[in-house]
Legacy VTK file of the C-alpha trace (Angstrom):
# vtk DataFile Version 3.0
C-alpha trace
ASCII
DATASET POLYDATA
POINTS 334 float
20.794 -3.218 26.336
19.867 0.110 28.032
21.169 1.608 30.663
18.484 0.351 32.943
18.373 -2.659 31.113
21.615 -4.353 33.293
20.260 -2.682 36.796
16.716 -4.233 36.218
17.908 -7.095 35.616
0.790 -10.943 8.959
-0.747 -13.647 9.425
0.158 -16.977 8.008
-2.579 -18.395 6.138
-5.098 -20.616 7.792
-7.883 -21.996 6.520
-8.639 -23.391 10.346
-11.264 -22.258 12.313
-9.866 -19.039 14.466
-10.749 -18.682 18.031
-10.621 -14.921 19.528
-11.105 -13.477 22.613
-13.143 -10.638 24.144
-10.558 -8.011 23.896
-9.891 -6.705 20.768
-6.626 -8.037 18.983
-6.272 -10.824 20.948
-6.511 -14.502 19.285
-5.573 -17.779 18.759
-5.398 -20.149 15.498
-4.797 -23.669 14.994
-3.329 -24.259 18.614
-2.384 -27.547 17.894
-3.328 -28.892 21.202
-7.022 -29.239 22.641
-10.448 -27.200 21.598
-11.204 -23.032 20.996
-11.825 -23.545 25.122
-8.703 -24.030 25.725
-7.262 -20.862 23.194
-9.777 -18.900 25.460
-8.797 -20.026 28.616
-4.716 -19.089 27.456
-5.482 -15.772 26.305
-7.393 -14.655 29.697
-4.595 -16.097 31.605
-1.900 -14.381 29.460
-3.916 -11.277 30.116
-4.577 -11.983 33.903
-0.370 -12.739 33.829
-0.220 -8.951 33.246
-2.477 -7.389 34.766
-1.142 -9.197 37.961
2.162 -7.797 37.127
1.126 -3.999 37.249
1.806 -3.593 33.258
0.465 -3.234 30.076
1.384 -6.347 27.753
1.996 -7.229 24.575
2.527 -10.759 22.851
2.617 -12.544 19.463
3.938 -16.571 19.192
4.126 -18.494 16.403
6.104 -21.708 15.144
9.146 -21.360 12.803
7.773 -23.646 10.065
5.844 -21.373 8.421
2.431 -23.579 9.188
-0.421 -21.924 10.538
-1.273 -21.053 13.969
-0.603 -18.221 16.034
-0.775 -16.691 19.695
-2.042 -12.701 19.683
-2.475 -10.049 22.355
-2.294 -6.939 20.962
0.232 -8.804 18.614
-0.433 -6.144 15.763
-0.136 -3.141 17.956
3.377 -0.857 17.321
5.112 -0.721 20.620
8.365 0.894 21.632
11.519 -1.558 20.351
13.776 -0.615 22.723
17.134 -3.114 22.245
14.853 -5.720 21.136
16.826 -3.528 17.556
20.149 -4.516 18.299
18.812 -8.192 16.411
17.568 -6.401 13.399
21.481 -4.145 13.175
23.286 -8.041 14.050
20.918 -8.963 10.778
21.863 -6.219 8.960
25.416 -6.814 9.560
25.600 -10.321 8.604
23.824 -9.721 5.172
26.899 -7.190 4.498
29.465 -9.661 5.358
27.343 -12.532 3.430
27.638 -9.456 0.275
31.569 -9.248 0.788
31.001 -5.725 2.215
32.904 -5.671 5.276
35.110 -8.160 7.051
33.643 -9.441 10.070
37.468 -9.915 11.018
38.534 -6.700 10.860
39.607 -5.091 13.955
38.998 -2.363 15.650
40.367 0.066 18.733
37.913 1.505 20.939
38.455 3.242 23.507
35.620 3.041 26.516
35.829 6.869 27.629
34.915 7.926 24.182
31.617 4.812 24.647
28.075 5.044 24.735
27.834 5.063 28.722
26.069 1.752 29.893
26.720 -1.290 32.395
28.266 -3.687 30.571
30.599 -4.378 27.591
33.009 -1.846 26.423
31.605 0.956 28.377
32.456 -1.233 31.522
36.464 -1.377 30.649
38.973 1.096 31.577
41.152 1.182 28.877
41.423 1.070 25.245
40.646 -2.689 23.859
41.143 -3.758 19.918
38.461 -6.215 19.066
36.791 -7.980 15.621
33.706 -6.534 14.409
32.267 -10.342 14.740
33.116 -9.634 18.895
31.595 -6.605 18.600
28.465 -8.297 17.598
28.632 -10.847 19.973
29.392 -8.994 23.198
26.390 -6.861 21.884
23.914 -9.624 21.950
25.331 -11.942 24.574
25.495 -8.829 27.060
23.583 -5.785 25.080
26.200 -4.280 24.732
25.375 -0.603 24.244
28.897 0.637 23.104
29.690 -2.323 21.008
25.990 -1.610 19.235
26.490 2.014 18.148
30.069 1.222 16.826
28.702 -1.402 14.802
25.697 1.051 13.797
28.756 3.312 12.363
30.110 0.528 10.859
26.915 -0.918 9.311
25.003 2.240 8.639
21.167 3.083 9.541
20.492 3.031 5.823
20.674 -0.953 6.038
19.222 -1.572 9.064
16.490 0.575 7.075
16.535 -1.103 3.703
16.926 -5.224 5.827
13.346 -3.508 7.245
11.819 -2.541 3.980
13.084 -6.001 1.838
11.161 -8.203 4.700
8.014 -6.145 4.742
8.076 -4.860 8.504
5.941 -2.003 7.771
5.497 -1.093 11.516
9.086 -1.578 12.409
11.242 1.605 12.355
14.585 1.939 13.770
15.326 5.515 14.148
19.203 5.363 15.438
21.100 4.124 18.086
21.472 4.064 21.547
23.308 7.304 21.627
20.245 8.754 19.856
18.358 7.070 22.465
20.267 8.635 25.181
20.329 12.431 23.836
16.684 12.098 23.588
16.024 11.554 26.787
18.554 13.983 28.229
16.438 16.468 26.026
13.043 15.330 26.979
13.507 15.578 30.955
15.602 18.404 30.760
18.324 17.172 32.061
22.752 17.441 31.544
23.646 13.827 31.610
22.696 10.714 30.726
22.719 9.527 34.340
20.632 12.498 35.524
17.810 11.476 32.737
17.678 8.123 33.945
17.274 9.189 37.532
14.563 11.222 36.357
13.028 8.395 34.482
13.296 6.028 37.646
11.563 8.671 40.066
7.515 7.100 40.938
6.693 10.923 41.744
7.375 12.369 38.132
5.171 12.301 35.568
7.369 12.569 32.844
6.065 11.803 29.423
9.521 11.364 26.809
9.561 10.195 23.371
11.759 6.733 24.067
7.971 5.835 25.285
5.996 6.731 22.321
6.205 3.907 19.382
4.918 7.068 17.166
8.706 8.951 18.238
11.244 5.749 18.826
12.219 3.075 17.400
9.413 1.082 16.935
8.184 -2.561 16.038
5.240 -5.177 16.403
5.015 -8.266 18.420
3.981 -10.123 15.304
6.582 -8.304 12.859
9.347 -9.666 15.041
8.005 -13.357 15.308
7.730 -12.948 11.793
11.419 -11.728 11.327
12.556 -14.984 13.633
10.689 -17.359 11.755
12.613 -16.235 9.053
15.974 -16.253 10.641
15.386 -19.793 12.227
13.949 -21.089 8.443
17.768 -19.847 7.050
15.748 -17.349 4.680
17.408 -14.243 5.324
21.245 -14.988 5.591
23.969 -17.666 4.578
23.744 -20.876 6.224
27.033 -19.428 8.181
25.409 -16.154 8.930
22.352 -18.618 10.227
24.485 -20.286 12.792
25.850 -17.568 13.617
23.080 -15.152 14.880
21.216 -18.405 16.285
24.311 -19.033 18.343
24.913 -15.674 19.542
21.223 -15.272 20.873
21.730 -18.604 22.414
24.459 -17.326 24.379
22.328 -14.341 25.822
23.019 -13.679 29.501
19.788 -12.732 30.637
18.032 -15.514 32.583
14.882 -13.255 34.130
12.394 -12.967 31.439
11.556 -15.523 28.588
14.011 -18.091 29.740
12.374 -17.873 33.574
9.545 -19.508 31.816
11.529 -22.468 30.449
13.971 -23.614 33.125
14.147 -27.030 31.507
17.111 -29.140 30.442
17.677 -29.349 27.099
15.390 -26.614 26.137
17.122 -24.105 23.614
15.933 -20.128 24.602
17.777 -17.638 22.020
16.391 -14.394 22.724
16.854 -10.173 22.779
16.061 -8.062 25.777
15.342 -4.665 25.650
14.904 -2.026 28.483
14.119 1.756 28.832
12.515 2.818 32.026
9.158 1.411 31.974
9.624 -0.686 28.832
10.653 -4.259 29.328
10.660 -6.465 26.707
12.022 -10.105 24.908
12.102 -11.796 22.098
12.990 -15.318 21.724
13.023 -18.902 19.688
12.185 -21.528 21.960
12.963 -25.070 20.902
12.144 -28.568 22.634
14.244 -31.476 21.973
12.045 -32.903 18.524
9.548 -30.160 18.362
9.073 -27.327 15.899
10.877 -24.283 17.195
8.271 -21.474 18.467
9.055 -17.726 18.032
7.458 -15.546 20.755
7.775 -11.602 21.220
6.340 -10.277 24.094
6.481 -6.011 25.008
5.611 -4.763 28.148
4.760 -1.073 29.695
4.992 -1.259 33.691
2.776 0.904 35.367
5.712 1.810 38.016
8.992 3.225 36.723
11.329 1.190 39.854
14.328 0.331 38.138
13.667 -2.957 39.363
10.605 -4.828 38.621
10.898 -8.445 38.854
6.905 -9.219 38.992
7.370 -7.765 35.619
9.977 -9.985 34.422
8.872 -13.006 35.530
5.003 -12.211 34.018
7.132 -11.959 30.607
8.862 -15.558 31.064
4.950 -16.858 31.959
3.322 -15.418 29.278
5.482 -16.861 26.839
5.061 -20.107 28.406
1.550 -20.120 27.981
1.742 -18.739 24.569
4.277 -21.401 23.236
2.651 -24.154 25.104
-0.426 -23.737 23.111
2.185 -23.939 19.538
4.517 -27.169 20.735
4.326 -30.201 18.270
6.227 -32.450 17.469
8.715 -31.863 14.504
LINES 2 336
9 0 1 2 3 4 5 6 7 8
325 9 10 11 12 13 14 15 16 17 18 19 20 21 22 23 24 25 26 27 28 29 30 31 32 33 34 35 36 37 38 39 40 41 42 43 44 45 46 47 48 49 50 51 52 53 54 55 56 57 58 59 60 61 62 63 64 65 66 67 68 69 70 71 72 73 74 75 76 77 78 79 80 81 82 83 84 85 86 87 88 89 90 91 92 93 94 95 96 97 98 99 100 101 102 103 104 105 106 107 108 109 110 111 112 113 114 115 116 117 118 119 120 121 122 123 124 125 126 127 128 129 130 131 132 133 134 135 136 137 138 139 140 141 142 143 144 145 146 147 148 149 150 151 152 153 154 155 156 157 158 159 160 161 162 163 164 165 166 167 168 169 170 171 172 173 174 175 176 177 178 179 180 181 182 183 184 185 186 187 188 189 190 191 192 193 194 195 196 197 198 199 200 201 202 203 204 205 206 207 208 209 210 211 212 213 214 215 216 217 218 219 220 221 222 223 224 225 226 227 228 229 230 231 232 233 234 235 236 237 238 239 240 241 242 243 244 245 246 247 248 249 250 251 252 253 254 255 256 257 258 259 260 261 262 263 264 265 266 267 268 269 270 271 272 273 274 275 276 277 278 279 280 281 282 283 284 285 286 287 288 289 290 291 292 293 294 295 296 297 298 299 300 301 302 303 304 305 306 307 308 309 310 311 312 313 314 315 316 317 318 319 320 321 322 323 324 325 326 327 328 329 330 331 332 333
């Protein structure tokens, strides 16, 4: 997670008849439920969700069977990954310890003055704490963990977050370092001395400030669809051991977050396993939702707020209801 992040709270193949909307990059396929009236009428009120919300969105759904069907606004378009990454590095270190290249038991001593500043995790603690590299990777997705991310980065290395990108065909997803990279960039962008400072900066209505952590072209970068693609894959037990699996599903499961996807499915029984991700204006989730005896649906959805408050609940909660639109229009039944 960001700083912020804590104070803020292809296609499958389908030989069906598509139904797309007005705007450009915006569909529906194979809903599943009902006629094309009722894909149009859940893309306009997707769309209406954020316009309501004072933000530019972003969304791609599909199910985690690999069948065809699919929710899209803007679902192609490269958008700013923010920690939405730290799920891609958690990837990338499973498939190591999956290769026998590093011990997911293996402890380590960290000290939090020498952390990547942030909220939560190890940059919250006051003194040095030994820990697993496993823990590190869970207190980095259960809490985003800033600190426990870039020590696992270290431990992992960029080149296989890179090369886990390049073997599952994300073209448009680049990761281009770690939250400390984040950080320096922005200190350097607003002309700032801390990281604190930037982020004040960053939060201030009356500055126009245009930084790089904004630009998909600059940061670390992704698509909605890319990343429903990647979960499909992760939920389907194609990318790691069936350990590995249970693992990262279990992890995501345990994410603290309740104020964005899982706003949109406060019902019993329902599984949400998700990723935030935060950086000023940038809000964003990824998640697997799964009904008791339905298919599992994948849904990304990226947001740009048109107000840089660090708190922006209208815009969380627009994310939790436009991924229940978009994955009511996927449920079946297993």
């Amino acid at each position: 997670m960001s700083t912020f992040e804590a104070a803020t709270g292809g296609h499958p193949d389908s030989s069906r008849t598509s139904s797309t909307d007005s705007w450009r990059g915006s569909s529906i396929t194979d809903t599943g439920y009902g006629s094309a009236a009722v894909a149009e009428s859940a893309i306009t009120r997707i769309r209406a969700v954020f316009a309501d919300a004072g933000c530019v969105g972003w969304l791609h759904a599909r199910r985690c069977d690999g069948s065809a069907g699919e929710v899209s606004v803007g679902g192609h378009d490269r958008v700013v990954i923010a920690s939405v990454y730290k799920l891609l590095l958690l990837a990338a270190f499973l498939r190591q310890v999956d290769h026998g290249l590093i011990d997911p038991t293996g402890r380590l001593t960290i000290d939090p003055a020498d952390c990547t500043p942030g909220p939560t995790g190890l940059a919250a603690l006051h003194d040095p704490v030994t820990l697993s590299r496993r823990d590190l990777a869970t207190s980095m997705m259960t809490v985003s963990d800033n600190a426990a991310a870039d020590v696992l980065l270290g431990e992992v290395g960029l080149a296989a977050v890179s090369e886990l990108v390049h073997e599952l065909d994300l073209p448009d997803t680049r990761i281009v370092g770690g939250t400390a990279d984040q950080h320096r960039s922005l200190v350097r962008d607003t002309d700032t001395h801390s990281t604190a400072e930037a982020f004040a900066v960053l939060a201030d209505n009356d500055e126009a400030w245009t930084v790089s952590a904004y630009d998909p072209s600059y940061a670390s970068a992704t698509t909605p669809e890319e990343m429903t693609r990647f979960l499909w894959k992760l939920w389907a037990g194609e990318l790691l051991s069936t350990a590995s699996t249970e693992f990262a599903r279990t992890v995501m499961g345990k994410q603290i977050w309740p104020h964005r996807i899982a706003a949109g499915f406060p019902h019993r029984g329902v599984l949400v396993a998700g990723k935030t991700g935060t950086i000023g204006v940038i809000r964003n989730e990824v998640a697997v939702i799964e009904f008791p005896g339905e298919t599992p649906v994948a849904v990304a959805v990226f947001t740009r707020a048109a107000r840089a408050d660090p708190m922006l609940p209208v815009v969380d909660a627009a994310i939790g209801e436009a991924a229940r639109i978009a994955v009511t229009e996927l449920r079946r039944p297993r």
